[in-house]
N, C-alpha and C positions, 0 to 999 in steps of 0.2 A: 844648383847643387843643394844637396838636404841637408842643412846643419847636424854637425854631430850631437849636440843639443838635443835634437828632436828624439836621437834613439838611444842615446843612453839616460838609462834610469840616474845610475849612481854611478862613482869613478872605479870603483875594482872590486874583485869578490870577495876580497880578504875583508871588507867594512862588518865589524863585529855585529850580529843580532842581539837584541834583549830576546831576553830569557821568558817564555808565554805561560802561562797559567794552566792549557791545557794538554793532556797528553794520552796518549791510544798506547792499548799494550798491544807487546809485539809477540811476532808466533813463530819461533825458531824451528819446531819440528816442520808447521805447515812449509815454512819458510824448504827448510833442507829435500822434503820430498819434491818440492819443485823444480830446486835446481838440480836434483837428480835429475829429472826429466827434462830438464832443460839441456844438459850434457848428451843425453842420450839423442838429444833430438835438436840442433839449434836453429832448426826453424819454427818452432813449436811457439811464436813468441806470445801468446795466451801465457804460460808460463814465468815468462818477466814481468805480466802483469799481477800473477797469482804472488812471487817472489815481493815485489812490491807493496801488495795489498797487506803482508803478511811484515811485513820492517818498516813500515812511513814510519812508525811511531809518530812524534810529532812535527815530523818534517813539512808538512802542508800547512800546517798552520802556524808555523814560524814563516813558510815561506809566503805565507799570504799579509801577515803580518807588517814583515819587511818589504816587501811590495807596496802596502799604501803609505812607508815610512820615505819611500823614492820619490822625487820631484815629479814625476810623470806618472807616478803609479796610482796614487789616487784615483786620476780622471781613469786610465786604463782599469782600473778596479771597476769603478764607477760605469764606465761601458760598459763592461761585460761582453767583450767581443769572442764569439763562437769561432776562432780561429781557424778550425777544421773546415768551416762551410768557405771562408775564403779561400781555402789550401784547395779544396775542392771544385774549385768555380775555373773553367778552363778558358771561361774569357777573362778574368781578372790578371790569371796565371800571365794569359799570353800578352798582356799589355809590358809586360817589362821589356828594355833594351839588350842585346846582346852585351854579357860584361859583369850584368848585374847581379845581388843575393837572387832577384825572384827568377833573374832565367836560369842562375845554377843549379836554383831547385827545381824549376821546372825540368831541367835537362837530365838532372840526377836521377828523378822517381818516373820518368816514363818508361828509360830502358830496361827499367829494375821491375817494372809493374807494380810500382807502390803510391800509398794513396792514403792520404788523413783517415778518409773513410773508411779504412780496412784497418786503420789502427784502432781506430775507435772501438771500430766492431771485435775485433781481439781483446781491449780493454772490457768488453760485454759478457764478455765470458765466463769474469769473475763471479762466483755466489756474494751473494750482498753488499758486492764493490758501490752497486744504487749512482754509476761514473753519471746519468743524464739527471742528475738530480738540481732542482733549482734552489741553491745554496752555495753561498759567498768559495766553502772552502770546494766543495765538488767542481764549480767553475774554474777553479786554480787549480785543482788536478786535472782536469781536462787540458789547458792550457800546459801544461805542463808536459803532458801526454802526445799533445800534438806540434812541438816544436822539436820532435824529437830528430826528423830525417832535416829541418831545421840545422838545428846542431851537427851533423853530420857534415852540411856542406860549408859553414864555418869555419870548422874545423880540420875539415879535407880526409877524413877518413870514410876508407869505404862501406861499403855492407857486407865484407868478408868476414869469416868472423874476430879475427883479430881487432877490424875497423870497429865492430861492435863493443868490443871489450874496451878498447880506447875510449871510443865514446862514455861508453858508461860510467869508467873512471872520472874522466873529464864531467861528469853530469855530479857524478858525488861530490869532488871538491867542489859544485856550484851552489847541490841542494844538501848537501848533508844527510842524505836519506840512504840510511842503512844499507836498504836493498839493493843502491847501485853498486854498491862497495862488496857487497857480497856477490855477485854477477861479478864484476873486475875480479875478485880474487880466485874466482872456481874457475872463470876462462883463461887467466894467465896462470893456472895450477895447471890443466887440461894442455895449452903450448908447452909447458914447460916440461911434461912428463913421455912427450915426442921424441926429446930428448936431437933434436936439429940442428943444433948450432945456432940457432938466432936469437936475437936478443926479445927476445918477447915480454918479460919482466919491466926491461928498459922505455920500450913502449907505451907500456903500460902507464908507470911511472912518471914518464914525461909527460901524457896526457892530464892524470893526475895535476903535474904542479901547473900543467899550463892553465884547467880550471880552476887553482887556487889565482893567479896571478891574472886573469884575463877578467872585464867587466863581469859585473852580475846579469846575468844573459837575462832571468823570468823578469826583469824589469824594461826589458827594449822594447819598443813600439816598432813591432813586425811588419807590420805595412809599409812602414816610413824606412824601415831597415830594406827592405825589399828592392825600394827604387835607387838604392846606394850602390854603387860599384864595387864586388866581390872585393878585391884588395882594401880599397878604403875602408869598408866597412869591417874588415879583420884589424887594421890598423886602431882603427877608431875603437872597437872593443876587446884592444889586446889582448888577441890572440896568436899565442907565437906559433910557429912553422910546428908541423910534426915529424920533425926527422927523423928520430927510431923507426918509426911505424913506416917511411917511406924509405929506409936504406934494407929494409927486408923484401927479397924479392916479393914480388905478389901470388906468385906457384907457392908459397910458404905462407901465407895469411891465413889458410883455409885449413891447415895441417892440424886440426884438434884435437885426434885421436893418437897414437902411438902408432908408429913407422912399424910398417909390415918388414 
């Protein structure tokens, strides 16, 4: 059995950051034409990337920061592990046990037809994002970038888009990066103007507190998390249940436009 030890960085996400020296201005208009397009389209996910590129302010490098401030995170810095090329290796994938983080991922992004490597390549898309550049904070946004379907099965939300909006919340209270917070708020404005009877707001919200209350996920050691058994390892980096998100039928997750 992998010590809990091995995969957690730190004890919860609430542990305060010092305050960094540097900071990136942010781009509200770029930011708002985005998630225009992003509503009109929400498969378009270039768009979450562009939304992103336009509010980290200095989210990446606070999160990089507090990363080599974590017991593990150093060394994990210090690697530099391309996490995408493991995510992407289908024999690595397939060495995990039935039960486990790596085969829920494995099992989650084959039927869906998703793939580290197609996020990336959506991440590419940005004008002067420079995402493959070899630099301490670019290697953290990539990392970042690529735990994302990660996070997903964590957490237990789907890829419908309500699942997406959860997620997102849940990613902001982790990184504090603007742009997830704005993506949360334009998806549960968009459920919410359907006008359906479901709690979608609630959702939302629970995802939210359960990334303020759940470990600080960018400091786990992935690989080591992998070979952990799904429940233990939600246990181990408390994460609670998502019951909002799971008492809304699933015919209603997808409802993001207003009822004909």
């Amino acid at each position: 059995m992998i010590a809990v030890a091995q995969v957690l960085g730190e004890p919860t996400g609430r542990q305060p950051m010092k305050r960094g020296r540097q900071s990136f201005n942010l781009q509200p208009l770029r930011a708002l034409r985005a998630v225009r397009r992003l509503i009109a389209d929400k498969e378009d996910t270039a768009q979450v990337f562009e939304i992103m590129r336009a509010l980290s302010g200095n989210a990446i490098p606070k999160g990089y920061r507090r990363l080599l401030s974590t017991p593990e995170g150093g060394r994990i810095a210090y690697e530099r592990d391309e996490f995408a090329e493991r995510l992407s290796d289908s024999a690595w994938l397939a060495q995990f046990a039935p039960g486990t983080v790596g085969a829920a991922y494995r099992d989650f992004i084959a039927p869906r037809g998703l793939s580290a490597e197609g996020l990336a390549e959506e991440s590419r898309k940005i004008p002067e994002a420079d995402v493959d550049a070899a630099h301490p904070l670019a290697w953290y946004a990539r990392r970042m970038r690529d735990v994302h379907d990660v996070w997903h099965v964590l957490t237990g939300y789907g890829t419908d888009a309500l699942g997406e909006v959860c997620v997102v919340a849940f990613s902001y209270a982790q990184t504090r990066s603007l742009g997830f917070a704005v993506i949360a708020l334009a998806g549960a404005r968009q459920f919410q103007k359907a006008r359906l009877g479901q709690p979608y707001g609630k959702a939302a919200m629970e995802a939210w507190r359960n990334g303020r209350s759940a470990a600080w996920l960018p400091a786990i050691d992935y690989p080591a998390l992998f070979a952990m058994p799904l429940d233990e390892a939600r246990r181990a980096l408390k994460i609670a249940p998502n019951s909002a998100y799971q008492a809304i039928p699933p015919q209603y997750r997808d409802r993001f436009t207003e009822a004909a």
